[in-house]
C-alpha atoms as a printed R data frame, in Angstrom:
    type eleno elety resid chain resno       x       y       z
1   ATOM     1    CA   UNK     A     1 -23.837   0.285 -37.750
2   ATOM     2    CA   UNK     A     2 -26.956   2.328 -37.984
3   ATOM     3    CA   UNK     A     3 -29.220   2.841 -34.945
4   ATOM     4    CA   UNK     A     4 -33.270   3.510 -35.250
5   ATOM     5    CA   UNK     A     5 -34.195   6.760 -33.269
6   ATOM     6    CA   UNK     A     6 -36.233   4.387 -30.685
7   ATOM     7    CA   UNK     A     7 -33.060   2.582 -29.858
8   ATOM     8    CA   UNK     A     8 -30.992   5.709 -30.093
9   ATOM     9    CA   UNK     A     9 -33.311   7.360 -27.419
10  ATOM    10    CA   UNK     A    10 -33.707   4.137 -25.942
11  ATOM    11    CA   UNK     A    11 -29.833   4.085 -25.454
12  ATOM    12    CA   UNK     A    12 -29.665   7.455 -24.124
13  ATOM    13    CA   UNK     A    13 -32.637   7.196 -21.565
14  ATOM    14    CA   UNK     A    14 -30.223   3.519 -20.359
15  ATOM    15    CA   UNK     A    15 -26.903   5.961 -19.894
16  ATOM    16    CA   UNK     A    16 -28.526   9.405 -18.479
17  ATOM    17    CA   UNK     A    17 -30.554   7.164 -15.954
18  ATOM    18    CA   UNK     A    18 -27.261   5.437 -14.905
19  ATOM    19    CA   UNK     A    19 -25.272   8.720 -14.589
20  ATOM    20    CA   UNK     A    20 -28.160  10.086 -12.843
21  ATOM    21    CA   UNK     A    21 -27.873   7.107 -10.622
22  ATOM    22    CA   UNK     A    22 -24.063   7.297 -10.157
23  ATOM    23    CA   UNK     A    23 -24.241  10.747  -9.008
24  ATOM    24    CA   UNK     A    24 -26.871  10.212  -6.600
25  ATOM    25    CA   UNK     A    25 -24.740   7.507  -4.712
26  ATOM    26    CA   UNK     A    26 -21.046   9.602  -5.293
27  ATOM    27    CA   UNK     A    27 -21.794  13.259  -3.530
28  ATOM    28    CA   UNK     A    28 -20.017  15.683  -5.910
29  ATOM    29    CA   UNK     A    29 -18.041  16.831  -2.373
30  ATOM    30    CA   UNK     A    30 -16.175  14.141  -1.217
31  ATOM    31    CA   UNK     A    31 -17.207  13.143   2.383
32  ATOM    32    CA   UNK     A    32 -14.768  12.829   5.117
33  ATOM    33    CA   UNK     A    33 -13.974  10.303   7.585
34  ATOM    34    CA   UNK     A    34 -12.050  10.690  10.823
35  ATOM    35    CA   UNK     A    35  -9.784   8.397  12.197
36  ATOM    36    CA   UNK     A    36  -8.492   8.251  16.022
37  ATOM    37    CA   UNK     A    37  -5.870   5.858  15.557
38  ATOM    38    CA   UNK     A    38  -3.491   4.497  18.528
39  ATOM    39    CA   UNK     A    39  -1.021   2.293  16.373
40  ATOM    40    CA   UNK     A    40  -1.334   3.254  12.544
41  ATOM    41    CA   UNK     A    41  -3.100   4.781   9.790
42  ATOM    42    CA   UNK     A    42  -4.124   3.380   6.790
43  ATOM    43    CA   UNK     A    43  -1.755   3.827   4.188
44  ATOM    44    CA   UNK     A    44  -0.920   2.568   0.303
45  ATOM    45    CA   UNK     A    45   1.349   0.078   1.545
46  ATOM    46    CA   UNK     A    46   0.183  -0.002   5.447
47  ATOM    47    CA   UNK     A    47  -0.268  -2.444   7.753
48  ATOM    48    CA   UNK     A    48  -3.195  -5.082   6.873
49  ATOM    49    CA   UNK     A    49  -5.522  -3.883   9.910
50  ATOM    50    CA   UNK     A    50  -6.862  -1.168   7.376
51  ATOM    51    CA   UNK     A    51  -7.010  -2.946   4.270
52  ATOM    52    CA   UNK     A    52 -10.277  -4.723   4.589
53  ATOM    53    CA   UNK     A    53 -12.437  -1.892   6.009
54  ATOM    54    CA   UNK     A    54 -11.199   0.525   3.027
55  ATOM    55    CA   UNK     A    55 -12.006  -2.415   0.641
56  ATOM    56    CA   UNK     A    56 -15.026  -2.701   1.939
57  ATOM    57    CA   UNK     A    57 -16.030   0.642   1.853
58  ATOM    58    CA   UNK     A    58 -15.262   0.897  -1.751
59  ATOM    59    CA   UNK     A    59 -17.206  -1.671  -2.490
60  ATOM    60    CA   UNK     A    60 -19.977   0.472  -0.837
61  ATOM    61    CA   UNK     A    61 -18.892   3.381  -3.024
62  ATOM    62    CA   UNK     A    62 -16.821   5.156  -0.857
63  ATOM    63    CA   UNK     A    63 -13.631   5.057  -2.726
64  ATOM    64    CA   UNK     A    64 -10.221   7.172  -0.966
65  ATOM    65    CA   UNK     A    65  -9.558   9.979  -2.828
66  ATOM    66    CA   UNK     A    66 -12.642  10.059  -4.768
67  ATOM    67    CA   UNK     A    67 -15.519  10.363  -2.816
68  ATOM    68    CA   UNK     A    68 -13.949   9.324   0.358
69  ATOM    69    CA   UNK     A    69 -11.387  11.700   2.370
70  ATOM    70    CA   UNK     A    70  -9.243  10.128   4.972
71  ATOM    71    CA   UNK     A    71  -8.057  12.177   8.143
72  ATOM    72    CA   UNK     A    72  -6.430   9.871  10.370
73  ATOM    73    CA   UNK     A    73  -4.600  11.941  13.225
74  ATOM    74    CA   UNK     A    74  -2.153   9.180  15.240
75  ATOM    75    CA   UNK     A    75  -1.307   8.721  19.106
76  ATOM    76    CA   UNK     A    76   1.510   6.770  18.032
77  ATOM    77    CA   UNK     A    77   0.864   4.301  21.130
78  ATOM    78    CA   UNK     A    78   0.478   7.525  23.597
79  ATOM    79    CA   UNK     A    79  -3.267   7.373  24.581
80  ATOM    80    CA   UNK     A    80  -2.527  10.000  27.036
81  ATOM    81    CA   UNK     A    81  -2.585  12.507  23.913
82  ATOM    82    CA   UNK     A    82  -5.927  11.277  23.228
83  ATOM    83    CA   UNK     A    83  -8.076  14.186  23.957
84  ATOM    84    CA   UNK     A    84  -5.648  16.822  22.186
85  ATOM    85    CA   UNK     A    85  -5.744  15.119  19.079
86  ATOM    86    CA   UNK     A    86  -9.497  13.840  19.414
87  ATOM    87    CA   UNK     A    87 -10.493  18.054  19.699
88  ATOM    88    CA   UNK     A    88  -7.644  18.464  16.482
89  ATOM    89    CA   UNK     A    89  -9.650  15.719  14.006
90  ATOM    90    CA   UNK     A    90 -12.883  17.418  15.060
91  ATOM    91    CA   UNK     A    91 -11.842  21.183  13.899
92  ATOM    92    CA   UNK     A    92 -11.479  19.328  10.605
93  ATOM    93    CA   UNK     A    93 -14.934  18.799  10.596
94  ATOM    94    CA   UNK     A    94 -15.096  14.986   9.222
95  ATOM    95    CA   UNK     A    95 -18.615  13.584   8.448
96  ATOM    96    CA   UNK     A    96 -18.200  10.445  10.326
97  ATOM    97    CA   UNK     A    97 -15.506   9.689  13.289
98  ATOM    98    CA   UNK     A    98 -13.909   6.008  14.123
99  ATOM    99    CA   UNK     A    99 -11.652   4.900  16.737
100 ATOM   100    CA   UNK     A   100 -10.800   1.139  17.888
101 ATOM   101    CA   UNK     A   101 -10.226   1.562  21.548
102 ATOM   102    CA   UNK     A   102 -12.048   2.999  24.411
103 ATOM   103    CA   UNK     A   103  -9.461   5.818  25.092
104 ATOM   104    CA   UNK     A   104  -9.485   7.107  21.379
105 ATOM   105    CA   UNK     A   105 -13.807   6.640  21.096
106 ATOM   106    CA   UNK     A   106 -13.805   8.390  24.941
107 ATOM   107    CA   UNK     A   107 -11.813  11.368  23.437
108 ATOM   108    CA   UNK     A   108 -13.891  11.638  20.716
109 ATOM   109    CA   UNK     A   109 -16.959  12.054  22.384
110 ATOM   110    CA   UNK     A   110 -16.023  14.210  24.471
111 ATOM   111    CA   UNK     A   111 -14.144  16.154  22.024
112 ATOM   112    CA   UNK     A   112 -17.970  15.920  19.426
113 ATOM   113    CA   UNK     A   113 -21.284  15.399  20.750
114 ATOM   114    CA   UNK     A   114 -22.771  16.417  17.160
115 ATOM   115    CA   UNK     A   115 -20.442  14.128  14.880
116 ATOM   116    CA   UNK     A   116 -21.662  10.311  14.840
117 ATOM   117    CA   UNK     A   117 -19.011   8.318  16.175
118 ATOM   118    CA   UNK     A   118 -18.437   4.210  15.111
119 ATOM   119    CA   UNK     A   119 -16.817   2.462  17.860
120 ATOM   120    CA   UNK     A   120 -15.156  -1.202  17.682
121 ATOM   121    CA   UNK     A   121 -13.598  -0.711  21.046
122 ATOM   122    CA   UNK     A   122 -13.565  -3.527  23.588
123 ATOM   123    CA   UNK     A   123 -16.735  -2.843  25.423
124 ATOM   124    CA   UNK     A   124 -18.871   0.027  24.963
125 ATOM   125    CA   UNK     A   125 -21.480  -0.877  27.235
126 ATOM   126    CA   UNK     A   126 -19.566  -1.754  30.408
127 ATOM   127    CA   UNK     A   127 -17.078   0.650  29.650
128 ATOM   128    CA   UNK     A   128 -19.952   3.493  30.055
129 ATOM   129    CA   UNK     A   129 -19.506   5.009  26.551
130 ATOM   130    CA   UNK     A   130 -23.177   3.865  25.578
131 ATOM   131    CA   UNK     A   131 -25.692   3.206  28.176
132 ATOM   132    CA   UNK     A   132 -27.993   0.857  25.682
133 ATOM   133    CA   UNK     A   133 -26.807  -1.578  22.528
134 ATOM   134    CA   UNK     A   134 -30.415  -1.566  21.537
135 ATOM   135    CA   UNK     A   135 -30.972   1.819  21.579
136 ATOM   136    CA   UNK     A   136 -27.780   4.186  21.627
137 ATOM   137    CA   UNK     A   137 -29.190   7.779  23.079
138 ATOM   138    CA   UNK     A   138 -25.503   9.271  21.889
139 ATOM   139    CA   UNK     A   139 -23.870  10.180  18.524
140 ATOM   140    CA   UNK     A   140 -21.972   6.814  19.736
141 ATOM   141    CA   UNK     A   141 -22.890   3.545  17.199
142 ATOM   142    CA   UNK     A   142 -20.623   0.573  16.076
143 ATOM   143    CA   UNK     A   143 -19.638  -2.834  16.967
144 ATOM   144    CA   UNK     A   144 -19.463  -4.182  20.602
145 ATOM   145    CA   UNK     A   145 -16.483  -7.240  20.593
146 ATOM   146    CA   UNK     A   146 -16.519  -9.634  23.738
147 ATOM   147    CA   UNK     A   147 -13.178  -8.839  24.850
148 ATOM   148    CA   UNK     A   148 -13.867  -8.772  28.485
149 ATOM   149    CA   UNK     A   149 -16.272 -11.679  28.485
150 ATOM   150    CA   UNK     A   150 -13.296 -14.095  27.609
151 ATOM   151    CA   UNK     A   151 -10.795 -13.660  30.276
152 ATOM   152    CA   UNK     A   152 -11.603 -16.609  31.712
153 ATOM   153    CA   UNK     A   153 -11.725 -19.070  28.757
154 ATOM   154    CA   UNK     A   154  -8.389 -17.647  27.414
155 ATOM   155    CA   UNK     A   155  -6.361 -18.256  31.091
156 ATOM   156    CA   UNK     A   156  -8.572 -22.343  31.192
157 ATOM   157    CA   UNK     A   157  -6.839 -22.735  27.665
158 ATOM   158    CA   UNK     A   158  -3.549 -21.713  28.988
159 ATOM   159    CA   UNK     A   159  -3.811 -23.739  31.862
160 ATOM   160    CA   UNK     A   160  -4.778 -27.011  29.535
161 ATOM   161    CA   UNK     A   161  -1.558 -26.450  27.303
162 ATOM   162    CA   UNK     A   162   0.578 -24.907  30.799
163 ATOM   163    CA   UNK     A   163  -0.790 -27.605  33.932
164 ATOM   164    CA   UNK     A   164   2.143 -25.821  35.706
165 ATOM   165    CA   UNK     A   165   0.384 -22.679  35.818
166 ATOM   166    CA   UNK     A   166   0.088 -21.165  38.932
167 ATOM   167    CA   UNK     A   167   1.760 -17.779  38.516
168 ATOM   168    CA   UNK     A   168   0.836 -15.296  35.814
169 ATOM   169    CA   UNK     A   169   1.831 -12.179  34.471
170 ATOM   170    CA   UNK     A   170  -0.702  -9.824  32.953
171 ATOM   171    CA   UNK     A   171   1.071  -7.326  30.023
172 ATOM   172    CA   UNK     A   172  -0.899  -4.233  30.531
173 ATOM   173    CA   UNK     A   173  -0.795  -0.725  29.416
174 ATOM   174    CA   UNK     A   174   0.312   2.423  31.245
175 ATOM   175    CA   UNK     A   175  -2.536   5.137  31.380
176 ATOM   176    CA   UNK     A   176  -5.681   2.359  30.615
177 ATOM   177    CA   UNK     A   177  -8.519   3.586  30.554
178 ATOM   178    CA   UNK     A   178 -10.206   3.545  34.149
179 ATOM   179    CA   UNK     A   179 -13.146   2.141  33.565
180 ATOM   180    CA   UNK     A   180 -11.208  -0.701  31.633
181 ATOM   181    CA   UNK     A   181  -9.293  -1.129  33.901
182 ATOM   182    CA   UNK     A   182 -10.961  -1.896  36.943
183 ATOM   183    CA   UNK     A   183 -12.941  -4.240  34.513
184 ATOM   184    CA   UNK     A   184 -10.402  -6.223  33.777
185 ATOM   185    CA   UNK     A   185  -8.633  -6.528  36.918
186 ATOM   186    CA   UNK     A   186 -12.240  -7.521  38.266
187 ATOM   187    CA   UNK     A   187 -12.321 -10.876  34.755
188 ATOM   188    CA   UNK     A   188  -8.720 -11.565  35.834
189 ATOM   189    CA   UNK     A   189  -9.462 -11.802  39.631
190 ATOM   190    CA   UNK     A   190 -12.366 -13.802  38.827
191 ATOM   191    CA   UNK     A   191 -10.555 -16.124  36.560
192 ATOM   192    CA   UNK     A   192  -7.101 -16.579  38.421
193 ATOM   193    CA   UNK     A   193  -9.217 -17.090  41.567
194 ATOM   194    CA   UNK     A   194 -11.030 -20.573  40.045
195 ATOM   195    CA   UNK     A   195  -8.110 -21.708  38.862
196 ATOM   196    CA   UNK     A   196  -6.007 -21.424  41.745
197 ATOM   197    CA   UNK     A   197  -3.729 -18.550  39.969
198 ATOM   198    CA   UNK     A   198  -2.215 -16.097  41.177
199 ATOM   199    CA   UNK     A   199  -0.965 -12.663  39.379
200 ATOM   200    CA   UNK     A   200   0.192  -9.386  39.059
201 ATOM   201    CA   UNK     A   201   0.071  -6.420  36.099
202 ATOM   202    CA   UNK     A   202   3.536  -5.331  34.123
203 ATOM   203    CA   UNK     A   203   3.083  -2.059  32.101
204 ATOM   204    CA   UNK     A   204   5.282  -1.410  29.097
205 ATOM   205    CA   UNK     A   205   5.022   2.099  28.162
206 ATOM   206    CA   UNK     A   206   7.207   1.314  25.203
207 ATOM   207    CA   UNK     A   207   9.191  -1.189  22.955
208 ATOM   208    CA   UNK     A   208  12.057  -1.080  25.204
209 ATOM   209    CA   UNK     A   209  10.547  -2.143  28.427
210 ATOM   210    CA   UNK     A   210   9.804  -5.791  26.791
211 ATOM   211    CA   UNK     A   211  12.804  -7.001  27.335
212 ATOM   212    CA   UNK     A   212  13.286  -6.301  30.586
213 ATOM   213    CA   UNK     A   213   9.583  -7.025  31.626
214 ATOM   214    CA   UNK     A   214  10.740 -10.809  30.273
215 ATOM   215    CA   UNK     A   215  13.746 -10.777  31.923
216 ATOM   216    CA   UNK     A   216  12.079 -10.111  34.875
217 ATOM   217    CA   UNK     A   217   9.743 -12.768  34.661
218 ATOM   218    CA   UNK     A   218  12.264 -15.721  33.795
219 ATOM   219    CA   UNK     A   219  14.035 -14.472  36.949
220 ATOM   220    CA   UNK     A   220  10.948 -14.286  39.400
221 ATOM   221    CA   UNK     A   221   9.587 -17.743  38.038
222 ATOM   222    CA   UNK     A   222   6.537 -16.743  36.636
223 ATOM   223    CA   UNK     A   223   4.875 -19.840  34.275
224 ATOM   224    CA   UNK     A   224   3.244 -17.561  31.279
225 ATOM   225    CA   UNK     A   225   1.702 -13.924  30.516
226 ATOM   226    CA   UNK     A   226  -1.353 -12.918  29.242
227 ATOM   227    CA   UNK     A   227  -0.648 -10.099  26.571
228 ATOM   228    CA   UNK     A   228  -3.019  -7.541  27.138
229 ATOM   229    CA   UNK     A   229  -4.242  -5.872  23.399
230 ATOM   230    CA   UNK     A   230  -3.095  -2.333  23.808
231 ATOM   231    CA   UNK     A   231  -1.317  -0.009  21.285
232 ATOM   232    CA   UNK     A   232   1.958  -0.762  22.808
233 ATOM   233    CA   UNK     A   233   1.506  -4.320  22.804
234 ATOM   234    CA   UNK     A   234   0.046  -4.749  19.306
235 ATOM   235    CA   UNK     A   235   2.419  -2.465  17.639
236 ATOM   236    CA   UNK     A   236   5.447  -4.356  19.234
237 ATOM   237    CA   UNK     A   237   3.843  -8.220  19.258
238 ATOM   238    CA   UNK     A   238   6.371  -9.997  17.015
239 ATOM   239    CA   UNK     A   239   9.201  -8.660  19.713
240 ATOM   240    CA   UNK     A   240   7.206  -9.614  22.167
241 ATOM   241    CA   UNK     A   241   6.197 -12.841  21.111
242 ATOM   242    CA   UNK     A   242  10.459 -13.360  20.488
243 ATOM   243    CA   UNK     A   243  11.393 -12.292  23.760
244 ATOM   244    CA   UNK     A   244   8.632 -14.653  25.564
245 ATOM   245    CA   UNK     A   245   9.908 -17.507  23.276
246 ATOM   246    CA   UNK     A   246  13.469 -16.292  24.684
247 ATOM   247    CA   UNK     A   247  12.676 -16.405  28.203
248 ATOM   248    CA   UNK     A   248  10.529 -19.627  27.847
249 ATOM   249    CA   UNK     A   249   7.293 -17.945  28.942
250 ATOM   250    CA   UNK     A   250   4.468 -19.233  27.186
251 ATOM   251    CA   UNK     A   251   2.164 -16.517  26.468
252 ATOM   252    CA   UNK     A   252  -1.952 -15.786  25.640
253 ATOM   253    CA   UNK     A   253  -3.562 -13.031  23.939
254 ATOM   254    CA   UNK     A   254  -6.951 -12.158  22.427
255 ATOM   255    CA   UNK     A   255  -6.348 -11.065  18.777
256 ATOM   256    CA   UNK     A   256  -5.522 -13.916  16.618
257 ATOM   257    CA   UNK     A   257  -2.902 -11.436  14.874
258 ATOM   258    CA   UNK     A   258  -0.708 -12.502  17.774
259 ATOM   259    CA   UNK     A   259  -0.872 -16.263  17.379
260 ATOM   260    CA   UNK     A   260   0.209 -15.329  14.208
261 ATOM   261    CA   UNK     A   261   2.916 -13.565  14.572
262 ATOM   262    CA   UNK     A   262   4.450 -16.260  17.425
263 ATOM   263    CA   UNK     A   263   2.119 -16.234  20.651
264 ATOM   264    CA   UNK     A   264   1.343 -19.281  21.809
265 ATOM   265    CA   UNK     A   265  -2.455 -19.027  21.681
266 ATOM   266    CA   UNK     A   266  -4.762 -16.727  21.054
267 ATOM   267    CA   UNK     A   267  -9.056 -17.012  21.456
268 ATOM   268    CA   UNK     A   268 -10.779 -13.886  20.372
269 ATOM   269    CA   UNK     A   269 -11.378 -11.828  17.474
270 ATOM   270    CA   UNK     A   270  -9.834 -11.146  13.712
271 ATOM   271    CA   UNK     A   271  -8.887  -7.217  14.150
272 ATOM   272    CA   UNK     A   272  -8.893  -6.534  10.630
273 ATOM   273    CA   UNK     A   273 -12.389  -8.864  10.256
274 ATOM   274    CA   UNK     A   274 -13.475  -6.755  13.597
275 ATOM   275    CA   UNK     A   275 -12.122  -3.348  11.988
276 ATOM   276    CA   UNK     A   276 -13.829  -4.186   8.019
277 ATOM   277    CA   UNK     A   277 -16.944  -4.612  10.171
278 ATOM   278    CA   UNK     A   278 -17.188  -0.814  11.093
279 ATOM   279    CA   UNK     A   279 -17.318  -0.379   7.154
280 ATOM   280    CA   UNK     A   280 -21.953  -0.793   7.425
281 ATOM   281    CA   UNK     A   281 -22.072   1.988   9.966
282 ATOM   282    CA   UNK     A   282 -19.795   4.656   8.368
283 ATOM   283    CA   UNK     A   283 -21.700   3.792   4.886
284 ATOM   284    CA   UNK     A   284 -24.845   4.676   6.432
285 ATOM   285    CA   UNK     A   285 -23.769   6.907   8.604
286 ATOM   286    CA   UNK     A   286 -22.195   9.089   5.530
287 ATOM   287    CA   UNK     A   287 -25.779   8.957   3.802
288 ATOM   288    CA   UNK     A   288 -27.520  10.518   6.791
289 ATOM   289    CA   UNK     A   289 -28.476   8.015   9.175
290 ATOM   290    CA   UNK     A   290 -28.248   8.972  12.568
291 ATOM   291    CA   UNK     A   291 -26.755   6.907  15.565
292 ATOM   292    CA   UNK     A   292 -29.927   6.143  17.724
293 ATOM   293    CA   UNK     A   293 -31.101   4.660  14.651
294 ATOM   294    CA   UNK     A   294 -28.307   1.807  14.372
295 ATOM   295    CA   UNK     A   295 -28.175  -0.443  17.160
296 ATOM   296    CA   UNK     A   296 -24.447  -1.723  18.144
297 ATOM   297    CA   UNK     A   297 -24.126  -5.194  16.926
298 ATOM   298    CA   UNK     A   298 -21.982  -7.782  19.543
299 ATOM   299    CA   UNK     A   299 -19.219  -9.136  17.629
300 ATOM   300    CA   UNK     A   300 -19.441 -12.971  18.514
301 ATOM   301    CA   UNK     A   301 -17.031 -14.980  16.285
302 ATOM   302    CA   UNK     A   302 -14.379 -15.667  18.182
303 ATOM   303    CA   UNK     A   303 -11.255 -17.952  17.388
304 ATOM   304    CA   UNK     A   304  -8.952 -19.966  18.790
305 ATOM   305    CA   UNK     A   305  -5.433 -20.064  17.151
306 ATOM   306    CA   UNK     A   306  -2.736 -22.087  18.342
307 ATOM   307    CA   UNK     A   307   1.250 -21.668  17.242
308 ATOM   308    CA   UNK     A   308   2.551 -25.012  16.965
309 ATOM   309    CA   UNK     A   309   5.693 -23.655  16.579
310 ATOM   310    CA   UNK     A   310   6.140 -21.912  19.716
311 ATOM   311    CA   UNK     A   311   4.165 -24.850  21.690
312 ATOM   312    CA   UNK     A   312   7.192 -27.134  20.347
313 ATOM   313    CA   UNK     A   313   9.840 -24.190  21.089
314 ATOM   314    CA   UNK     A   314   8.622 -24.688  24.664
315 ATOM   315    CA   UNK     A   315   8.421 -28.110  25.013
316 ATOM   316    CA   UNK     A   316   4.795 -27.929  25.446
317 ATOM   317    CA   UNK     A   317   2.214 -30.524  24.284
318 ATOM   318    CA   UNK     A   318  -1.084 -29.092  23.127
319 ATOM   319    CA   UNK     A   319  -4.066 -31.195  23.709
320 ATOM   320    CA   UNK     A   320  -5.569 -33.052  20.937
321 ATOM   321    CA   UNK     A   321  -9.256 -31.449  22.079
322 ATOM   322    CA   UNK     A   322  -7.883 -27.737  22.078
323 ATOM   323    CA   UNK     A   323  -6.612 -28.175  18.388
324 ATOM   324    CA   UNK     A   324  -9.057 -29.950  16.966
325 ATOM   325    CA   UNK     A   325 -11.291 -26.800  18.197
326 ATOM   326    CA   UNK     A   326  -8.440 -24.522  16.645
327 ATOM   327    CA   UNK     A   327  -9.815 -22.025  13.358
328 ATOM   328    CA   UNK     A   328  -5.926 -22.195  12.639
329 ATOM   329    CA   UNK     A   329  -2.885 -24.326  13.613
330 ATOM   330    CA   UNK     A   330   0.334 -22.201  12.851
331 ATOM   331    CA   UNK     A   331   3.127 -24.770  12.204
């Protein structure tokens, strides 16, 4: 086929503007993003918590290995090493930094006041590590998820599937975060105390204290547990979700990954839905916008998930109202 010179030079204008293009959105230096991780890093064949937000950021251009590095440095479920490995990433000098909890985005702060920093932990604000949503005066952006703000409608939906309930145990985490901390004791106090509940706070440092923990709670007659998302808990939720089923304590959490792997009931957030979310601040952030400039968005989608399977385990009947309000029945 012969082409005309105005549709050869046509056709070459068409490709050099679309190279020209393609180069101006891939940097010829890969960029590189840091990851504070307390349970896992993304991998080939890794856990699905990572999956979306790469995907996602591919789609934005930002593809691993290509024009996207990945340094994820892991705590392995010991926050404590935190700050070691937060100042470790940083000497790496990534680009952009991400962690998922307040201990990992804490030690990156303090370990980078230069390097912007997305956050999906569970409450910047009231955990101090941004003083506005609006208007973020840090290197400190991201997504702000209600974890705190839903104590009290995840121990009411216990209590409609558990009437029993009078006695609860809260799975915790050893070394939590301070501020967290006394936030949470402060939701559960709150919430237990309208109900007519009383509690008390089990720490599992690690897998093997589950089984005990449960033991201990079939023994001392306690009616459920509310399974605290740490990196201890999360890591270890299918044994944990066993070892409830074994003891017959009916148990609550916030992630709906737990409902899914055998908790009772869950009413919260998607983590990996959460976790793709960061994806729009580390694509901007990696083209030069700056933090103050990208106000932290409240994740507010929360949903309920119910395990039919573990309700029936435990002889317990779930209200027709509370499923028809489930996102997802697990039977």
């Amino acid at each position: 086929m012969r082409i005309n010179g105005h549709r050869a030079l046509l056709a070459c204008a068409v490709v050099a503007a679309a190279c020209s293009h393609a180069m101006a959105q891939s940097p010829a230096t890969p960029k590189r993003l840091g990851i504070l991780a307390g349970t896992s890093c993304p991998a080939p064949n890794g856990p699905a918590l990572w999956k979306p937000l790469l995907a996602n950021l591919a789609g934005r251009g930002w593809i691993e290995g290509q024009t996207l590095i990945v340094d994820c440095v892991l705590a392995g479920g010991r926050l404590e090493q935190a700050p070691a490995l937060a100042v470790e990433l940083v000497a790496r000098r990534p680009d952009v930094l991400l962690g998922a909890s307040t201990p990992t985005v804490r030690a990156l702060k303090q370990a980078s006041a230069t390097i912007p920093i997305v956050t999906v932990a569970s409450d910047p604000l009231r955990s101090g590590l941004v003083s506005s949503l609006a208007h973020p005066d840090g290197n400190v952006t991201g997504l702000s998820p209600m974890s705190f703000d839903l104590v009290t409608k995840r121990v009411e939906l216990l209590k409609a599937i558990v009437p029993r309930l009078s006695r609860l145990a809260i799975i915790y985490r050893k070394n939590a975060d301070p501020i967290d901390h006394e936030q949470m004791e402060k939701d559960l106090a709150g919430a237990a105390g309208s109900l007519g509940i009383s509690w008390r706070v089990f720490y599992p440092a690690a897998a093997d204290d589950i089984e005990p923990i449960f033991a201990r709670l079939g023994a001392d007659g306690f009616d459920a547990a509310y399974v605290l998302t740490n990196p201890v808990t999360y890591a270890n939720r299918k044994q944990i979700a066993q070892t409830a089923l074994k003891y017959r304590i009916p148990t609550v959490s916030e992630a709906s990954d737990y409902a899914r792997d055998g908790i009772l009931l869950t009413y919260g957030l998607n983590t990996p839905r959460l976790v793709e979310g960061a994806a729009e601040y580390i694509d901007k952030l990696l083209r030069g916008a700056k933090p103050a400039e990208l106000p932290l968005q409240q994740a507010t989608t929360v949903e309920l998930v119910i395990n039919l399977k573990t309700a029936k385990a435990l002889g317990l009947s779930v209200p027709p109202a509370i499923l028809a309000r489930s996102e997802d029945v697990i039977e």
